[in-house]
C-alpha positions in Angstrom: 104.9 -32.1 164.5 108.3 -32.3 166.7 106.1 -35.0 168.8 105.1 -36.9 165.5 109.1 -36.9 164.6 110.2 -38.0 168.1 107.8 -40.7 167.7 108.6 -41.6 164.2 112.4 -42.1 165.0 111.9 -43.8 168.1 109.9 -46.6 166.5 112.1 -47.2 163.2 115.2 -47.5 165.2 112.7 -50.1 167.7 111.6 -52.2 164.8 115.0 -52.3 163.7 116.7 -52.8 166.9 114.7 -55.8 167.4 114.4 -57.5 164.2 116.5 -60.2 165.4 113.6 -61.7 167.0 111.7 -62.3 164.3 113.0 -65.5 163.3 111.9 -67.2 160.1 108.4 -65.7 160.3 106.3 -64.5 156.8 105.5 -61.4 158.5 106.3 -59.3 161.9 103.8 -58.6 164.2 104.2 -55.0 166.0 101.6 -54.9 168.8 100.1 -51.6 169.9 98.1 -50.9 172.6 97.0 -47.1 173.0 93.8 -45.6 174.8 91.5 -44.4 172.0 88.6 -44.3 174.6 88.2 -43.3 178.0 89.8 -40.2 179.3 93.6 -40.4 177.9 92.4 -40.8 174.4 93.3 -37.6 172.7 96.8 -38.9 174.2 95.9 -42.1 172.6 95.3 -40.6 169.5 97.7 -38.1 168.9 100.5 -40.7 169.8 98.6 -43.2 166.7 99.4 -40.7 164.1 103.3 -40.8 165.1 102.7 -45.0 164.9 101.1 -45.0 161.8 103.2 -42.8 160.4 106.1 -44.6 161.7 104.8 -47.9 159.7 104.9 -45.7 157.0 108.1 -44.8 156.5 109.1 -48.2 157.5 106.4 -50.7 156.2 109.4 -53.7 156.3 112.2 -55.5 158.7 114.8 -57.7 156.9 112.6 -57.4 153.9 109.6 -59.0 155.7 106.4 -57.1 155.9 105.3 -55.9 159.0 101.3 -56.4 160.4 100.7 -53.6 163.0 97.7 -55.0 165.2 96.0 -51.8 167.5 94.5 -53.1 170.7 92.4 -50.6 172.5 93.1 -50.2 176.5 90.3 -48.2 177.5 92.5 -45.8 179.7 92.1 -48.5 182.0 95.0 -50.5 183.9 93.2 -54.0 183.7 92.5 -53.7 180.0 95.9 -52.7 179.3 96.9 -55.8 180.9 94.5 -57.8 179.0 95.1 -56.1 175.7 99.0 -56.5 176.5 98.4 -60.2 177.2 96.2 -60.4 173.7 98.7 -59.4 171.6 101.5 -61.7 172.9 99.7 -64.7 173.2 97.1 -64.3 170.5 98.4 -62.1 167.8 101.9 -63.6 168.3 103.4 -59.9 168.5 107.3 -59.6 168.7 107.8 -56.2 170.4 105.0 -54.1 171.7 104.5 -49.9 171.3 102.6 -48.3 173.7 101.2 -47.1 175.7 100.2 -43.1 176.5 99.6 -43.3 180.5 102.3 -44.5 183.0 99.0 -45.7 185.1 98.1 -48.1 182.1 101.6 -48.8 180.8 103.0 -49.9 184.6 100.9 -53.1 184.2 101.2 -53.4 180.5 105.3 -53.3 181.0 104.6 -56.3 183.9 103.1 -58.7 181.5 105.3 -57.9 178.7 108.2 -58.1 180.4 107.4 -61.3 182.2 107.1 -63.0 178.5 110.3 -61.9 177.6 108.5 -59.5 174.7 109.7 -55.9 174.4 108.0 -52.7 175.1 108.9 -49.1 174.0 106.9 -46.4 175.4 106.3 -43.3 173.8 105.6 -41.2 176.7 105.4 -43.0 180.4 107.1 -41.2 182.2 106.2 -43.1 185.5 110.1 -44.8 186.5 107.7 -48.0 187.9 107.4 -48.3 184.1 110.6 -49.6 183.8 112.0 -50.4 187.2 113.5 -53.8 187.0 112.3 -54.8 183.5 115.3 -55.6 181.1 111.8 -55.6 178.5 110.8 -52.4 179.3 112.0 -49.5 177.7 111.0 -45.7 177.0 111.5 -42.7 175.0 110.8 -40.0 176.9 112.0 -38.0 180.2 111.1 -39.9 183.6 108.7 -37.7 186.6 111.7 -37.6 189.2 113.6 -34.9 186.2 109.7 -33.6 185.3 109.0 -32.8 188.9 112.5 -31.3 189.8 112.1 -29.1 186.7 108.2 -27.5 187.1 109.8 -27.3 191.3 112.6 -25.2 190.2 111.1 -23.5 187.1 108.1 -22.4 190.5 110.8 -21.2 192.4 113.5 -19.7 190.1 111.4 -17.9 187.4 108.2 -17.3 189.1 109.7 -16.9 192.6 107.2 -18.9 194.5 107.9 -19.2 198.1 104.5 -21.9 199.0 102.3 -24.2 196.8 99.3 -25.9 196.8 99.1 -29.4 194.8 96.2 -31.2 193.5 96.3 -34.2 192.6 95.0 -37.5 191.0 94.9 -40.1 194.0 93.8 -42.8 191.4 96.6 -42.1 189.1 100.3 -43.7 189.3 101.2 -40.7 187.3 99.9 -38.1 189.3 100.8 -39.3 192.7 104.5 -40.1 191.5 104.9 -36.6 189.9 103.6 -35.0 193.3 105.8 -36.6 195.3 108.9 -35.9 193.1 107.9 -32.2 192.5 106.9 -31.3 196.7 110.5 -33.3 197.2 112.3 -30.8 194.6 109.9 -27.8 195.9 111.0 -28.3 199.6 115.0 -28.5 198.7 115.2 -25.7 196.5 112.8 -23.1 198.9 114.5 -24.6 202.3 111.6 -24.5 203.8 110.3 -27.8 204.7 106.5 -26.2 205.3 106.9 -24.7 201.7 104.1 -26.9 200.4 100.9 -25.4 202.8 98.8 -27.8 200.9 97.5 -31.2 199.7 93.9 -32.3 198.2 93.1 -35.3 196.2 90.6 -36.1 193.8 89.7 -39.1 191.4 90.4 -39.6 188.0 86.9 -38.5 185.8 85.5 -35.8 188.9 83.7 -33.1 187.0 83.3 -31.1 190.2 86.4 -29.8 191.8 84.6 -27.1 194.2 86.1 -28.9 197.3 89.5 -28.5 195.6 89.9 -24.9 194.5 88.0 -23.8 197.9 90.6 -25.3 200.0 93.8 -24.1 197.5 92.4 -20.3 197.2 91.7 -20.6 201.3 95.3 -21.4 201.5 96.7 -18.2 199.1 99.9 -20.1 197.3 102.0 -18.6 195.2 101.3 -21.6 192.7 99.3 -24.4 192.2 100.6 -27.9 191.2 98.3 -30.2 189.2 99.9 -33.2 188.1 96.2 -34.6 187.1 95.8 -38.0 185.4 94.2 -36.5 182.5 94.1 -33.1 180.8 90.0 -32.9 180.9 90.6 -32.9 184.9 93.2 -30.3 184.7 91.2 -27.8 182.3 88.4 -28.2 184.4 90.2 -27.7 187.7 92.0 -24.7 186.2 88.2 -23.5 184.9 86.9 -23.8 188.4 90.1 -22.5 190.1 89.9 -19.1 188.4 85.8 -18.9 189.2 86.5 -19.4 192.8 89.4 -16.3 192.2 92.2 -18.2 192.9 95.5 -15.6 190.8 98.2 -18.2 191.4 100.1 -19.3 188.7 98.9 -22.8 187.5 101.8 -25.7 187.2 101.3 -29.0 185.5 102.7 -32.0 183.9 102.6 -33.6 180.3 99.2 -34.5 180.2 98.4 -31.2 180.0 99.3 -31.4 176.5 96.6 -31.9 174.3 94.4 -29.9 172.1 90.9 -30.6 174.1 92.8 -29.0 177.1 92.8 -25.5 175.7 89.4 -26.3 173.9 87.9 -27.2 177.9 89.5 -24.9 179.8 89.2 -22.0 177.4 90.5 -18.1 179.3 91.0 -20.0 182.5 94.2 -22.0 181.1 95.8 -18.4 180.3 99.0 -18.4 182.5 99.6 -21.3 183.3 102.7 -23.4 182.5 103.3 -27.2 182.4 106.2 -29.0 180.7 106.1 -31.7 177.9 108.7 -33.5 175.8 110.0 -31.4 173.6 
């Protein structure tokens, strides 16, 4: 419910912070684009309910009705593109929301911004999401502070010395959030060999036996999964414990979502992952 809230006053103070642009139209066209398929769309989802209750509580601008039009991306970069490029050009949207998934809302932000329309993410936390576009905004925490945090949070409270990380080699996301939390993890151990290990996977693997082999081989005090999706975390965590591996398991804000729990079931026990509030 504290999601739903952030959500809720992030978009009335957007609609009205850019009902200048609005002009002398009958109505105001509020483009969406959120992933109700494909593997973010429980993020997708739970991030609509905050929208539409959002249009809720605020059903006008300037006493002109607004028309919310829900495009969905897929979980894919190319259709959030598209979808992006649909609702300026087509719909004749005059601010965009969305959308759950830096790797989705990185190309979304490029074609928004280069039409001069602006964008107010809910949850991207990727900073290429923003990074030189005056269109772009967001209303959440960026992955240089997210890694940094789950880095010192490994070190200071669970006193981990080395880590493993797995991560989503197909996801902007993932990759950015490993980087920024081996940089942190390095700093705050002093030892520069403090992460004994890196494996990849890609975004929708179902088997993760290569992965959890070469962590448990390796014996780190924790395990960083900044996965692209929470279905590939629970499943890595499920597999993880089957091979024996007793680390603690770290991860990101995708981790947060119902169907993680539900997927991963006694394996997620123990684990820890931050999220937005």
């Amino acid at each position: 419910m504290k999601k739903f809230g952030l959500i809720v006053g992030v978009l009335v103070s957007f609609l009205l912070v850019f009902s200048l642009v609005v002009g002398a139209a009958e109505e105001i066209v509020i483009g969406v684009y959120e992933p109700m398929t494909g593997p973010y769309a429980a993020g997708g989802q739970m991030t609509m309910e905050g929208v539409n209750l959002a249009f809720e509580q605020q059903p006008t601008v300037l006493g002109k009705p607004i028309k919310m039009v829900l495009v969905d991306n897929k979980s894919e970069k190319v259709e959030a593109a598209n979808a992006v490029a649909r609702l300026i050009e087509f719909d004749k949207a005059v601010a965009i929301v969305g959308t759950y998934g830096s790797a989705c809302a990185i190309p979304g932000s490029e074609v928004a911004n280069k039409a001069g329309v602006p964008m107010m993410g809910c949850s991207p936390t990727n900073p290429l999401v923003t990074l030189g576009k005056p269109y772009a905004f967001r209303a959440c925490f960026i992955d240089p502070f997210q890694g940094a945090v789950m880095a010192n949070f490994a070190v200071n409270t669970l006193n981990a010395k080395t880590a493993v990380v797995i991560q989503d080699i197909a996801s902007d996301y993932a990759v950015g959030l490993s980087n920024f939390f081996r940089e942190a993890f390095i700093k705050l151990t002093g030892n520069p060999k403090s992460i004994i290990g890196l494996i990849s996977y890609q975004t929708g693997d179902q088997d993760f036996t290569a992965q959890v082999t070469y962590a448990a081989g390796k014996n780190p005090d924790v395990v960083f999964v900044p996965a692209g999706s929470y279905g590939d975390a629970a499943l890595i965590l499920k597999q993880g414990k089957e091979m024996g591996i007793t680390a603690n398991f770290l991860g990101g804000d995708t981790w947060e979502a119902p169907e993680f729990i539900e997927i991963g079931g006694e394996a997620v026990e123990g684990s820890y992952f931050s999220t937005h509030f």
